[in-house]
Backbone bond lengths (Angstrom), bond angles and torsions (degrees), N, CA, C in turn:
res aa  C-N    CA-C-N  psi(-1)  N-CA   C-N-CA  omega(-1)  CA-C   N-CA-C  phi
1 X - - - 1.465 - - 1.530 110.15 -
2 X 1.493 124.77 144.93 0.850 120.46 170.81 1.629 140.36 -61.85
3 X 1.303 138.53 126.69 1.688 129.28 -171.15 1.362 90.91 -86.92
4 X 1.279 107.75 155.83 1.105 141.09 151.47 1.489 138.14 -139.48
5 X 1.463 124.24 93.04 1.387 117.09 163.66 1.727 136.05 8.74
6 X 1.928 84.56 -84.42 1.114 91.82 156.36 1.956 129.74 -137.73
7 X 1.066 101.32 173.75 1.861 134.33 -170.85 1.209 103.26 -87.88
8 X 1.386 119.47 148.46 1.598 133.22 124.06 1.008 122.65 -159.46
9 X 1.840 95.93 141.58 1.327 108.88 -166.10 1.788 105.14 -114.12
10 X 1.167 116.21 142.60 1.255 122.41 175.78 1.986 95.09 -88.92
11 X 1.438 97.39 153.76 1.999 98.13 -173.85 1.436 83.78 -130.70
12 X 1.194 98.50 117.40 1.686 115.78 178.04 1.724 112.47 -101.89
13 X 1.641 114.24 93.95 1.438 107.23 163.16 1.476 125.45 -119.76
14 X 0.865 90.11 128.16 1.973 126.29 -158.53 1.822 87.68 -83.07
15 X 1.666 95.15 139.21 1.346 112.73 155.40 1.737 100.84 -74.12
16 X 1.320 154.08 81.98 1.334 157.56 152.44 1.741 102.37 -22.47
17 X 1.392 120.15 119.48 1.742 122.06 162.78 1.631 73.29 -87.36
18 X 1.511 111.40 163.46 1.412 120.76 176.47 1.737 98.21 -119.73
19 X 1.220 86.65 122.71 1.817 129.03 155.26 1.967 78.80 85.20
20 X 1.128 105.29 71.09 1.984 98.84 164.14 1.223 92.57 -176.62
21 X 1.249 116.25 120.43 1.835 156.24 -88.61 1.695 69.85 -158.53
22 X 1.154 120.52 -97.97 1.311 120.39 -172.26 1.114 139.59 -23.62
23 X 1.581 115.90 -45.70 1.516 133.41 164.60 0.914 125.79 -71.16
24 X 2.073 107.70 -43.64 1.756 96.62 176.58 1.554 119.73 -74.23
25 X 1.484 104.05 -25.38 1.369 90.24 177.84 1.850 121.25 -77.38
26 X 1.222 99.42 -16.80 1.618 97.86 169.21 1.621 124.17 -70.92
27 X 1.663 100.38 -26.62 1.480 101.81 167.02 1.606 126.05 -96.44
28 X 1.590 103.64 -10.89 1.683 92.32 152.52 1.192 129.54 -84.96
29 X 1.703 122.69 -16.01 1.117 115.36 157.08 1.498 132.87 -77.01
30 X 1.284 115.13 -13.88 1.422 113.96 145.09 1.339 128.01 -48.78
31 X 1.353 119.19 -57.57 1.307 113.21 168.82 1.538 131.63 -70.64
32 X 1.833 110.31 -17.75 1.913 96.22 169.11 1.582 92.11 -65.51
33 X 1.678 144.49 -61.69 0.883 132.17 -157.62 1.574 124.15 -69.41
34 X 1.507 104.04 0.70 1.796 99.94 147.48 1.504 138.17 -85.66
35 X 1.323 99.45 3.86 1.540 114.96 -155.09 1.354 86.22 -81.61
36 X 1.418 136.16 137.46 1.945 138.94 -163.29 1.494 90.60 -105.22
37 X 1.379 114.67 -50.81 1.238 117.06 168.50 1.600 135.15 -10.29
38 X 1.487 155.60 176.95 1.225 137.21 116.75 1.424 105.97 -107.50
39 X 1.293 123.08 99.28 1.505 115.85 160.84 1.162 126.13 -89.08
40 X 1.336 118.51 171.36 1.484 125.70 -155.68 1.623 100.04 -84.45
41 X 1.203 123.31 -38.48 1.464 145.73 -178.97 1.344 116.42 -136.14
42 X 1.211 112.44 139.55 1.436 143.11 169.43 1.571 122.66 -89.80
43 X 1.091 114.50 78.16 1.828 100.67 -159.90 1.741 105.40 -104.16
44 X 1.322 124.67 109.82 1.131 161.09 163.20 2.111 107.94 -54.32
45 X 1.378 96.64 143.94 1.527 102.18 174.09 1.399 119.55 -72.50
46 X 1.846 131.75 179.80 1.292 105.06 168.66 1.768 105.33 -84.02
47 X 1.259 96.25 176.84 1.509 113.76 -167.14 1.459 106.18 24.77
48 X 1.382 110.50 73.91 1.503 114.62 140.64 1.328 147.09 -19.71
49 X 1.167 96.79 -69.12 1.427 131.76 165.63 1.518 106.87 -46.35
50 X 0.919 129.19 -109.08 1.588 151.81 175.81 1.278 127.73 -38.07
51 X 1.649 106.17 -23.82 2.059 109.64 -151.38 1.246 92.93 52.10
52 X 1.504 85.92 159.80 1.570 119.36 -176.07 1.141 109.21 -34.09
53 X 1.453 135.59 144.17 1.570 117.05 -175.03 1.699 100.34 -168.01
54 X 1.478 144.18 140.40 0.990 140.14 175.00 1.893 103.52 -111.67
55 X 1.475 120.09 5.57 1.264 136.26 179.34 1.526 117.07 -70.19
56 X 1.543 109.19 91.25 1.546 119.96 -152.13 1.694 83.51 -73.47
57 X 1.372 134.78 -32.15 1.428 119.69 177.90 1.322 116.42 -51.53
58 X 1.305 133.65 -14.71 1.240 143.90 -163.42 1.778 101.17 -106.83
59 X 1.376 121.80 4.60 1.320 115.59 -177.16 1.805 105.11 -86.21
60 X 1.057 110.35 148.26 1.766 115.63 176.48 1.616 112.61 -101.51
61 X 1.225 116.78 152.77 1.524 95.23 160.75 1.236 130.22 -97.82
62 X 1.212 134.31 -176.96 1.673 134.61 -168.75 1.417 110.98 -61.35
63 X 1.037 112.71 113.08 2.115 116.07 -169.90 1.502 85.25 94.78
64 X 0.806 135.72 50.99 2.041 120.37 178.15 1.811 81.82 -104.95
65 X 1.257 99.15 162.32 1.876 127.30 166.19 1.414 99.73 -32.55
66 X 1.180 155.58 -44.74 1.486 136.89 -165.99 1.766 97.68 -88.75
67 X 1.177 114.22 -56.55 1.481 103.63 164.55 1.175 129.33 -25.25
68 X 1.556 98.54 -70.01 1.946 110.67 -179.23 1.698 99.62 -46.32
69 X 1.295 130.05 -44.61 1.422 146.54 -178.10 1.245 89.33 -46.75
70 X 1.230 146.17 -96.56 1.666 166.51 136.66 1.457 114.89 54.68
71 X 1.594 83.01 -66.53 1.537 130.44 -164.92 1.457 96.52 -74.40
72 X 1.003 125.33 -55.80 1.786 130.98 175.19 1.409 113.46 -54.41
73 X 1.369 105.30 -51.78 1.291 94.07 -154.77 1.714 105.80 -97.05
74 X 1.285 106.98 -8.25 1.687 113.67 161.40 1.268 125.37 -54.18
75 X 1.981 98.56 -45.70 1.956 109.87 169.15 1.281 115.93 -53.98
76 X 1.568 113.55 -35.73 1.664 116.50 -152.00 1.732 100.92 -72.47
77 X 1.365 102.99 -28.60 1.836 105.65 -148.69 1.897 80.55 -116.44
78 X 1.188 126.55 -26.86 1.543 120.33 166.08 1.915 87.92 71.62
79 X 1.062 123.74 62.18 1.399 146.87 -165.10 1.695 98.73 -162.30
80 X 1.816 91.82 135.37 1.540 98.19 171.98 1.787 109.93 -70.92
81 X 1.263 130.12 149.63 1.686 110.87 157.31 1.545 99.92 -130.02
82 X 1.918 88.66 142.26 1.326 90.10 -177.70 1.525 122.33 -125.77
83 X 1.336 150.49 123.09 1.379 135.25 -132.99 1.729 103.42 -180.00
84 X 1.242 108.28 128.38 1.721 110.94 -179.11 1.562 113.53 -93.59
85 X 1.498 117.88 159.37 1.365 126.89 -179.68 1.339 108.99 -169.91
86 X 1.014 131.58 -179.75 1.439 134.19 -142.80 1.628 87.69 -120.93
87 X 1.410 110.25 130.84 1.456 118.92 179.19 1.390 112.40 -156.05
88 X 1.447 97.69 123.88 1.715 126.34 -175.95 1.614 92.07 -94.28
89 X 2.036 80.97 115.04 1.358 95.98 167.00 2.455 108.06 -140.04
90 X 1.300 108.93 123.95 1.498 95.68 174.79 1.418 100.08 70.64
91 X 1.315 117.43 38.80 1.694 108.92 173.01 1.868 119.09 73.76
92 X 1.037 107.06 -9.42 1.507 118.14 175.54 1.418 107.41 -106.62
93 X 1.281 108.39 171.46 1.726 131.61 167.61 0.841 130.05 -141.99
94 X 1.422 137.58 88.41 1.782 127.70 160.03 1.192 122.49 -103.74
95 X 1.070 91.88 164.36 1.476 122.35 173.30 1.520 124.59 -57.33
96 X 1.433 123.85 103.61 1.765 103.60 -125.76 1.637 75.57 -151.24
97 X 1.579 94.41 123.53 1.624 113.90 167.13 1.131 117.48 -86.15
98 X 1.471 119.96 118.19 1.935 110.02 -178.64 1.394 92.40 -114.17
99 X 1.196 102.16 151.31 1.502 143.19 170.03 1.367 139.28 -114.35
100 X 1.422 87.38 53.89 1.998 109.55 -173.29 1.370 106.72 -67.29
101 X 1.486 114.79 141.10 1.503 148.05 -176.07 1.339 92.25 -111.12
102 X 1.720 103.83 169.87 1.773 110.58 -174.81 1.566 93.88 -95.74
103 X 1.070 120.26 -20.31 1.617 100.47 -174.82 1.611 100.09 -71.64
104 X 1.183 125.56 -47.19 1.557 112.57 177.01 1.279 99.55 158.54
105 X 1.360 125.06 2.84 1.657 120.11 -172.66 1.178 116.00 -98.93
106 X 1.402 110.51 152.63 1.612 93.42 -178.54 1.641 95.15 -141.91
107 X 1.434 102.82 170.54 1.644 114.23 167.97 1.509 92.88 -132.73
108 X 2.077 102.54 178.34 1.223 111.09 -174.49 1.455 104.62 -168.45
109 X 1.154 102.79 173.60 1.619 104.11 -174.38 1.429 102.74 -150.95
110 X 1.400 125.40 122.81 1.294 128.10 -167.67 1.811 109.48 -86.99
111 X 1.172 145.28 73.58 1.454 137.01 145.00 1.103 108.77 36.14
112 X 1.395 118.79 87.54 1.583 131.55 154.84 1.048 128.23 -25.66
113 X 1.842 105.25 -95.20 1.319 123.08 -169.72 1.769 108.78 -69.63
114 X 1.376 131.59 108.63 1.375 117.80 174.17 1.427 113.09 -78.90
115 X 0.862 116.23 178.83 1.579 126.99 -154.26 1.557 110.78 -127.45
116 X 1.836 112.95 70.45 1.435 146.46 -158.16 1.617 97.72 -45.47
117 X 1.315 99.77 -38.73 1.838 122.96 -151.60 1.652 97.28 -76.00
118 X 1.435 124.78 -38.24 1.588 141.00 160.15 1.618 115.12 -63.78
119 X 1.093 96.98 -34.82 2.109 106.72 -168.01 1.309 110.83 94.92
120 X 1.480 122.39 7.30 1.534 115.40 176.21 1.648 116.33 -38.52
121 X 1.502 100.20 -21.82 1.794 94.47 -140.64 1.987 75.98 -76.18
122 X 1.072 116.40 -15.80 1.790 115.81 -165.10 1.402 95.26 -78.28
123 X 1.584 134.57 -12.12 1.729 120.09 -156.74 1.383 114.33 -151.38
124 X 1.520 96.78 4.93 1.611 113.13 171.09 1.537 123.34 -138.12
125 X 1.296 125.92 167.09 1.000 112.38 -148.50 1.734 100.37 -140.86
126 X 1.500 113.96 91.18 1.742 114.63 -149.92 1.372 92.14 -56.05
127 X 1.729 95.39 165.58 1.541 114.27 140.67 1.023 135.15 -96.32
128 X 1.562 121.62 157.05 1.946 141.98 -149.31 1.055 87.46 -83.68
129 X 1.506 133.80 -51.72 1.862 123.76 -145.64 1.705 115.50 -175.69
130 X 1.604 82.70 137.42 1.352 97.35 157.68 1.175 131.27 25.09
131 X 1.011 162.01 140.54 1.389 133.53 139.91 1.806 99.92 -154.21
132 X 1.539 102.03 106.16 1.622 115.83 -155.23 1.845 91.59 -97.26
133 X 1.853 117.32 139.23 1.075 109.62 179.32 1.445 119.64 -122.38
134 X 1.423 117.87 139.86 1.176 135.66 -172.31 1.740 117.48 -65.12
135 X 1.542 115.56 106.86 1.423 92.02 -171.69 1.071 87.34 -158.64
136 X 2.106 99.26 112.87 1.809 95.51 -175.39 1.066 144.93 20.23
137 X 1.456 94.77 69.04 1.342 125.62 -175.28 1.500 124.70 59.48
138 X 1.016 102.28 -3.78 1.577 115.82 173.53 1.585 111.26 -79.65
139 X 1.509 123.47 134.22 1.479 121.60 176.85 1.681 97.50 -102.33
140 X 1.295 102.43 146.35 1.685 104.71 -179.08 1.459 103.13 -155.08
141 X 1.348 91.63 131.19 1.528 127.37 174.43 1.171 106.51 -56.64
142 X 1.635 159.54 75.62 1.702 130.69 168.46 1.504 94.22 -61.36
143 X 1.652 105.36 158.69 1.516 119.95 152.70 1.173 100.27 -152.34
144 X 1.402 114.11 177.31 1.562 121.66 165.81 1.614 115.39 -149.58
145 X 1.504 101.84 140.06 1.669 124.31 -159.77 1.510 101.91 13.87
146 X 1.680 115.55 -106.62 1.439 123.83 -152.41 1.621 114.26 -41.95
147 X 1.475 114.02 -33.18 1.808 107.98 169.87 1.482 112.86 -49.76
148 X 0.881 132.24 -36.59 1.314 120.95 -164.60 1.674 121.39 -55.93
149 X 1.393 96.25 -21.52 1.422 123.85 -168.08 2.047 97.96 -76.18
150 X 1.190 114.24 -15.62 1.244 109.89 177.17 1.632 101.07 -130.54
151 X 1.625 90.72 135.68 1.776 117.97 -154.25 1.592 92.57 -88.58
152 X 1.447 113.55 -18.78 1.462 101.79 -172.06 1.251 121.63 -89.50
153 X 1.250 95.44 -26.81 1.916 112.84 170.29 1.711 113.15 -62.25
154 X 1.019 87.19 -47.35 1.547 101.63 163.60 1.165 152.21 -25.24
155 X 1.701 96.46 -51.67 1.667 139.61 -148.61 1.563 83.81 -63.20
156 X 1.554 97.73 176.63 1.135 120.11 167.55 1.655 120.20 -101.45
157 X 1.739 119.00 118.04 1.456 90.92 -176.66 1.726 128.47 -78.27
158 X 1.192 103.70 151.16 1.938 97.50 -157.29 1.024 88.62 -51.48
159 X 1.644 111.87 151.17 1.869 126.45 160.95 1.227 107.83 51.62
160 X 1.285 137.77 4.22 1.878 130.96 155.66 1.512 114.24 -123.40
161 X 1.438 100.06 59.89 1.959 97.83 -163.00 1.447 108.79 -78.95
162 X 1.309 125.57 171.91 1.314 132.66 -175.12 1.486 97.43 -104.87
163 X 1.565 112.65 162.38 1.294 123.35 162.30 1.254 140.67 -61.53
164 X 1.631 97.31 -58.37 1.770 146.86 -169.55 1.213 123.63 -138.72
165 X 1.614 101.84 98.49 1.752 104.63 -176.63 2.088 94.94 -88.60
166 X 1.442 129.69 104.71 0.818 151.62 158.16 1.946 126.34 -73.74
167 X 1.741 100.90 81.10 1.309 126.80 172.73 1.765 135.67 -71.99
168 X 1.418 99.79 87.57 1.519 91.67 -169.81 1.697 108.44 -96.82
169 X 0.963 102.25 153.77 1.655 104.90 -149.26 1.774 108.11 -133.91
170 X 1.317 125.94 151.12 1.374 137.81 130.26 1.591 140.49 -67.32
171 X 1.608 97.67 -0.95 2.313 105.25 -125.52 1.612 85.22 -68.13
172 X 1.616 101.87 125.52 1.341 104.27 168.45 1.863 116.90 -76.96
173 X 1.875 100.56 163.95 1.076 96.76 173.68 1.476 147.64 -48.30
174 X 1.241 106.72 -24.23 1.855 128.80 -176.02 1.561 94.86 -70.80
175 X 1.287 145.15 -30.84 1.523 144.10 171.36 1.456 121.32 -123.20
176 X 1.717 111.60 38.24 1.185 129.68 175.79 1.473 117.13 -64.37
177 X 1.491 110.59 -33.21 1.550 111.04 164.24 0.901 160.01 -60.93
178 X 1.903 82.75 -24.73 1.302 106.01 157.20 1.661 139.10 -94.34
179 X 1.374 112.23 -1.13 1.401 140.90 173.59 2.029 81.72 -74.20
180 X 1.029 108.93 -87.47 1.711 109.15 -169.23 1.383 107.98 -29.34
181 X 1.424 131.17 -54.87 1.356 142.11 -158.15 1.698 99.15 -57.82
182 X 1.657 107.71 -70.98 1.137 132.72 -161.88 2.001 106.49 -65.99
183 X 1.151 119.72 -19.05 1.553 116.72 178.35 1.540 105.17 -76.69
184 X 1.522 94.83 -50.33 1.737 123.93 170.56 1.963 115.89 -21.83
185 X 2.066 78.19 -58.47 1.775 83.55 -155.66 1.884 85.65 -78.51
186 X 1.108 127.98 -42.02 1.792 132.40 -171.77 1.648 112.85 -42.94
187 X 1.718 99.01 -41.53 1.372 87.58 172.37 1.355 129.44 -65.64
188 X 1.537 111.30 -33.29 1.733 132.12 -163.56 1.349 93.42 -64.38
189 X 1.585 114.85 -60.20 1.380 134.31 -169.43 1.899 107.41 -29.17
190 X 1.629 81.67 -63.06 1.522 101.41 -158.21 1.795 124.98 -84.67
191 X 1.593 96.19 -9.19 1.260 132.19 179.15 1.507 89.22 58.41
192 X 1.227 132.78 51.41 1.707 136.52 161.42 1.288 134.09 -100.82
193 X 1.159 137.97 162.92 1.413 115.13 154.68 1.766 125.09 -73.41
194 X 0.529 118.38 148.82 2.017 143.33 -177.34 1.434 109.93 -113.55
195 X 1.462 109.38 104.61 1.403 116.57 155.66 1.633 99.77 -112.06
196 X 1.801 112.96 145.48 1.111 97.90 155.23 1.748 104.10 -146.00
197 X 1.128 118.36 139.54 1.785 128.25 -164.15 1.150 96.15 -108.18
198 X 1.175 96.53 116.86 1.770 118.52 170.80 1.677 106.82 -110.47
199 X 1.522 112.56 150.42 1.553 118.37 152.69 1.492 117.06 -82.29
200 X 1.711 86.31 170.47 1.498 90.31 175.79 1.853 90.55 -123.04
201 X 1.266 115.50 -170.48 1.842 128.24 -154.99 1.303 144.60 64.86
202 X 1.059 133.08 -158.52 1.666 133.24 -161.70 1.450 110.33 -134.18
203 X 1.105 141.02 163.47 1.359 141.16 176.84 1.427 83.25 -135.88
204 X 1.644 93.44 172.05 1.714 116.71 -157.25 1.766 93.13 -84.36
205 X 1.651 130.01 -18.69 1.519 114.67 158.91 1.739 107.47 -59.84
206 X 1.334 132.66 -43.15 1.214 117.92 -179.82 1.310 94.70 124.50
207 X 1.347 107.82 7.97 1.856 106.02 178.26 1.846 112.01 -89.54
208 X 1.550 76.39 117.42 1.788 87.13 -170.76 1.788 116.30 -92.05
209 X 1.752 108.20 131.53 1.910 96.09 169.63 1.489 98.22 -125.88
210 X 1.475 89.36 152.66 1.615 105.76 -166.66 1.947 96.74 -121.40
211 X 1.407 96.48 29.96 1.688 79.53 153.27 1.455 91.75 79.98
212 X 1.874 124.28 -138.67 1.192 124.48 -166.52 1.635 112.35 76.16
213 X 1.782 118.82 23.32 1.251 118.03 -170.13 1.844 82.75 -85.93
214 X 1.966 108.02 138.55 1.571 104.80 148.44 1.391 110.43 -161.04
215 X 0.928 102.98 -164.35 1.784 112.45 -167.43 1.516 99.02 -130.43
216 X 1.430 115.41 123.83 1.679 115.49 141.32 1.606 106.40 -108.97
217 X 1.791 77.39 -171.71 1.259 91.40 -179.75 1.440 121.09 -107.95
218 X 1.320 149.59 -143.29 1.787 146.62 -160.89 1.913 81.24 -105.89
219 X 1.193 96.04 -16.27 1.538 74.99 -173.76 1.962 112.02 -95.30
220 X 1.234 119.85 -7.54 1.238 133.85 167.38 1.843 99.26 108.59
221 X 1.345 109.36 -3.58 1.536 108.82 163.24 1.397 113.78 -38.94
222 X 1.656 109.80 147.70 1.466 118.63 158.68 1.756 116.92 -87.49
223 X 1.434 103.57 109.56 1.501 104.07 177.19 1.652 110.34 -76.47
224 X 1.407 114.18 -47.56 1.286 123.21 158.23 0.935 136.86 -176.73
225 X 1.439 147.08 156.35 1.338 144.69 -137.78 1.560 118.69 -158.92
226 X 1.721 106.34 118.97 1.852 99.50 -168.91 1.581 75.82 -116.37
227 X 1.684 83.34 132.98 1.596 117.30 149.21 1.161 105.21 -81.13
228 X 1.783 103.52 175.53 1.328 122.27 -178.74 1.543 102.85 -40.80
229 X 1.491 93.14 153.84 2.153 96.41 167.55 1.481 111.45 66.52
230 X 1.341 120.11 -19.20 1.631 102.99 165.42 1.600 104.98 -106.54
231 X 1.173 105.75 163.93 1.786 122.36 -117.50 1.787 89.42 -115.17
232 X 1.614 104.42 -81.92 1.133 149.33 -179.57 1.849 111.16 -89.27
233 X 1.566 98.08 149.45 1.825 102.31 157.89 1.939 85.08 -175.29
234 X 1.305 109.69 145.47 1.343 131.29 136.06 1.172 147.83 -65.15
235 X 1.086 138.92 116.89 1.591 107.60 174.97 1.633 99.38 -137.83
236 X 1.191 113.13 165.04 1.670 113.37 171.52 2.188 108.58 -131.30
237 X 1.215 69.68 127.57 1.826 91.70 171.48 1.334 103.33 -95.32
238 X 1.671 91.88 152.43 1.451 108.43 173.66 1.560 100.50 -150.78
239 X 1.433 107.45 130.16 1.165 145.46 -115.14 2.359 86.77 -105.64
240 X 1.521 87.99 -51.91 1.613 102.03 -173.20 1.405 114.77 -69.28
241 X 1.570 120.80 -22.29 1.376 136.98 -158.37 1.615 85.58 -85.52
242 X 1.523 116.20 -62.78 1.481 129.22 179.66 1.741 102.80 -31.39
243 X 1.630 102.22 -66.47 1.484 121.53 -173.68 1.877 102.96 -32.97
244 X 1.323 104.41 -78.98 1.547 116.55 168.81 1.266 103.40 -25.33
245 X 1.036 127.79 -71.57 1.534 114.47 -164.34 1.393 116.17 -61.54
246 X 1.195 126.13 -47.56 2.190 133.69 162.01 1.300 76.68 -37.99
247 X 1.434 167.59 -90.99 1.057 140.51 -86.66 1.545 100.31 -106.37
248 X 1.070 105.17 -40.14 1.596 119.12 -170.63 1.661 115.20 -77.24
249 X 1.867 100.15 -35.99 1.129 102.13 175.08 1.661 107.10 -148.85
250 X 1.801 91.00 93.15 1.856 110.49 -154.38 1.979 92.56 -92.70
251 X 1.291 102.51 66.64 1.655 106.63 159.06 1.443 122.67 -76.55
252 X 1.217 112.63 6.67 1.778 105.54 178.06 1.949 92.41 -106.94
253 X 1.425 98.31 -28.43 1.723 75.07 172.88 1.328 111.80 -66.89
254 X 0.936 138.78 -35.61 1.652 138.39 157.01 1.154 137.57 -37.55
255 X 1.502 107.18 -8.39 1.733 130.72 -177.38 1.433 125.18 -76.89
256 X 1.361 114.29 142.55 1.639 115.52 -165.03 2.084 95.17 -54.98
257 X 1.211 116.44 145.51 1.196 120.76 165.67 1.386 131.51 -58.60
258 X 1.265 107.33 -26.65 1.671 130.54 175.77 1.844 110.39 -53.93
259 X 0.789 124.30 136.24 1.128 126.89 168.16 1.716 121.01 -177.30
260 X 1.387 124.69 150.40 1.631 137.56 167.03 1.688 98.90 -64.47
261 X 1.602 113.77 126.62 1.350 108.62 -179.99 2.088 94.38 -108.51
């Protein structure tokens, strides 16, 4: 596989209509094809498609219409895209991060921690583990929204650390402070970079998100940050700059041994 130094990812947050498949995906593909940029990845909120949604009628199956969507529009721009949606697989459904490539392959990571406080745990069906992704030479963390909230899931595993813990999210406005706080403290923790993709709009309960998608760096810097109404942002990591700093200031060798592999 090819190395690369460095990344960039374009952070795509979508005004979400909630539960219409048609619109959101016509208006996130409006916006990858504004991006002037060429980034390496396209990283999308969770449930794209739908907004936030616990509506198992609304689940697709594996290759379903948002995939095939995925799959297209990954070839066109020759950019990974990465974005969660609800997928019925074996009589179950989770909440399932894919990680489509332009040749047509994809990986994924099924959403751990469910979100008790919503009723997920009644209409979804978590995932066991991990699942860390390979991308020019870069190691990356996927997660999605409610994990973030646990530091252990998180962690770094000793001597096989990741680069980029990559957070795609719902987090509504009423606990927006804590979406900022918690990306904030993960990067410091983990000495990584932190992206996390938030939406923007309302669902028919009246639960409003205002976005708050950004990126630091291992050092807990703000690389950049869209408020409400901005759409799009780029940013590029570099991978060696990160390295330098573990070296200079090696706090994960100092880290409890314990960890989720």
């Amino acid at each position: 596989m090819e190395k690369s130094d460095q990344i960039t990812i374009s952070i795509i947050q979508p005004k979400l209509i909630w539960q219409n498949k048609p619109a959101n995906l016509a208006h996130i593909e409006e916006l990858i094809w504004s991006v002037t940029e060429t980034p390496n990845i396209f990283a999308l909120p969770e449930m794209f498609n739908t907004g936030y949604t616990i509506n198992k009628d609304l689940a697709e199956p594996v290759n379903g219409s948002t995939m095939l969507w995925m799959r297209q529009l990954s070839a066109q721009h020759q950019a990974d895209i990465v974005g969660s949606l609800l997928i019925k697989e074996s009589g179950n459904v989770y909440n399932r991060l894919i990680w489509m490539s332009p040749d047509g392959h994809f990986k994924y990571y099924d959403k751990h921690h469910l979100f008790t406080f919503a009723g997920e745990h009644h209409h979804l069906t978590p995932g066991i583990s991990k699942n860390y992704i390979e991308f020019k030479g870069w190691r990356i963390l996927p997660l999605l929204c409610y994990d973030i909230r646990f530091p252990a899931w998180c962690a770094q595993a000793k001597h096989n650390y990741y680069d980029l813990m990559l957070v795609l999210a719902g987090w509504p406005q009423t606990r927006i402070s804590a979406w900022n706080a918690l990306l904030k403290a993960r990067a410091i923790e983990n000495s990584a970079y932190v992206i996390g993709v938030n939406c923007m709009g309302i669902n028919e309960n009246g639960v409003q998100h205002v976005g708050h998608s950004v990126a630091h760096d291992y050092k807990g810097n703000t690389l950049c940050f869209l408020s409400e109404n901005i759409f799009t942002n780029t940013v590029r990591l570099c991978r060696s700059e990160q390295n330098k700093f573990r070296a200079k200031f090696p706090v994960l060798e100092d880290a409890d041994a314990f960890q989720f592999l």
